[in-house]
N, C-alpha and C positions, 0 to 999 in steps of 0.2 A: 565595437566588437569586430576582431575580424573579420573580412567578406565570407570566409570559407565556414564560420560555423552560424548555418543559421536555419539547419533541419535539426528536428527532433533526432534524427541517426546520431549525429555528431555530437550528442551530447549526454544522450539517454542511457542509464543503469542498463547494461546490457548482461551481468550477472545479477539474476532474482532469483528470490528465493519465494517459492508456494507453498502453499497449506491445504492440504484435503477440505471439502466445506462439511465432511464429517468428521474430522480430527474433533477433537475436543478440547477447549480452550486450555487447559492445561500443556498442551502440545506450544500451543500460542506462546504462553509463558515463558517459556524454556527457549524458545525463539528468542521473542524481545528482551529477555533476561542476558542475552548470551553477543548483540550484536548492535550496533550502531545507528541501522536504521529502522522507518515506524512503518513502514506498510508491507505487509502480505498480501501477495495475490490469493484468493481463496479459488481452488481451480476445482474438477469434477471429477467422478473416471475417468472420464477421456483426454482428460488435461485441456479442457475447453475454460476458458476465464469465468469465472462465476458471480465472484464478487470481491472487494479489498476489503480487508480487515485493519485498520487502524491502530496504535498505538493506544489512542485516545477511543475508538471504540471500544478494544480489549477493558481501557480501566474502565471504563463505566458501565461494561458489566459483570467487574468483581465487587464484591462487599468490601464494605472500606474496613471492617475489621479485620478481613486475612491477613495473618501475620503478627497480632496483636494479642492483648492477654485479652479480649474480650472474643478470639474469635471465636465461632461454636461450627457446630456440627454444618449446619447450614450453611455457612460462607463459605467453608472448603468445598462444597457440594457445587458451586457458582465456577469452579475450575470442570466439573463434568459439563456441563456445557458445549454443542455442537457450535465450531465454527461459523455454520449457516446462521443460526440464531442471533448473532451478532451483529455479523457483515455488515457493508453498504452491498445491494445487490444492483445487478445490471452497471456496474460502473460506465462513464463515458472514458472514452480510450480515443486514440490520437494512431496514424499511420508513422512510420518512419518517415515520410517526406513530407509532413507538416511542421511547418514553419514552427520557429521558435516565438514570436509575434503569435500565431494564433492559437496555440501554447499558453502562452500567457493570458491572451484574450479567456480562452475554454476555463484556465481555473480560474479566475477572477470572477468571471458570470455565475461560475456554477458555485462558487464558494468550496473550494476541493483545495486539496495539497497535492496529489499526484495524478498522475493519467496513466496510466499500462499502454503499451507502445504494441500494436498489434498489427503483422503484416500479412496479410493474405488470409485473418482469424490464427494466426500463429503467436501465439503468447513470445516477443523477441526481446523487451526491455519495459524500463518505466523509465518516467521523469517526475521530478518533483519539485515544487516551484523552489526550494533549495537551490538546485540543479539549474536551473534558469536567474533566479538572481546570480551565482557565481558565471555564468555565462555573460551576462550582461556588465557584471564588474570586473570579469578579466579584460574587457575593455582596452582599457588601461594601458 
């Protein structure tokens, strides 16, 4: 890897995208339905970080019938559903000047795919251990 990339800054998803943690999962849908990547920051009124909402959190809590000829009244109802209800809450989050090394180190222990990149409590980017393998293999 180059010398010059080896902060979180220099690597990190610097356009995100949030979700109110009162949206309703149907909000979610229309998100992950529409875009390429899996985490939502889940933020508050004040736009303080609250919690990430997953990809794989979202599907495990819709009914596996929506969508199907078995689904009923009940399943669609599983899209009203508040974002907070969800979530991973309190996520761990990473500075912009933390290394990519410790980066790796933080999801690997915690068992996590992303970290929200937070400077000063300012929501500025995420990383996602995606985002750190392609760092590591531009190598090259």
């Amino acid at each position: 890897m180059p010398a010059a990339i080896t902060l979180v800054s220099h690597i990190m998803t610097k356009r995100i995208v949030t979700i109110s943690i009162d949206d309703r999962l149907s909000v979610a849908k229309h998100i992950f339905d529409n875009v390429s990547f899996h985490h939502l920051l889940a933020i508050d009124e004040d736009d303080n970080l609250q919690g990430i909402l997953s990809h794989r959190d979202f599907l495990k809590a819709l009914s596996p019938n929506l969508g199907t000829a078995a689904e009923l009244i009940r399943d669609t109802e599983t899209l009203n559903k508040r974002v907070h209800q969800v979530m991973s809450h309190n996520p761990i989050t990473v500075a912009p000047h933390t290394t990519l090394k410790q980066a790796c180190e933080i999801i690997l222990e915690h068992g996590i795919g992303s970290l929200p990149v937070l400077d000063n409590g300012t929501l500025v980017g995420i990383i996602t251990w995606k985002d750190l393998l392609r760092a590591y293999s531009d190598n090259d």
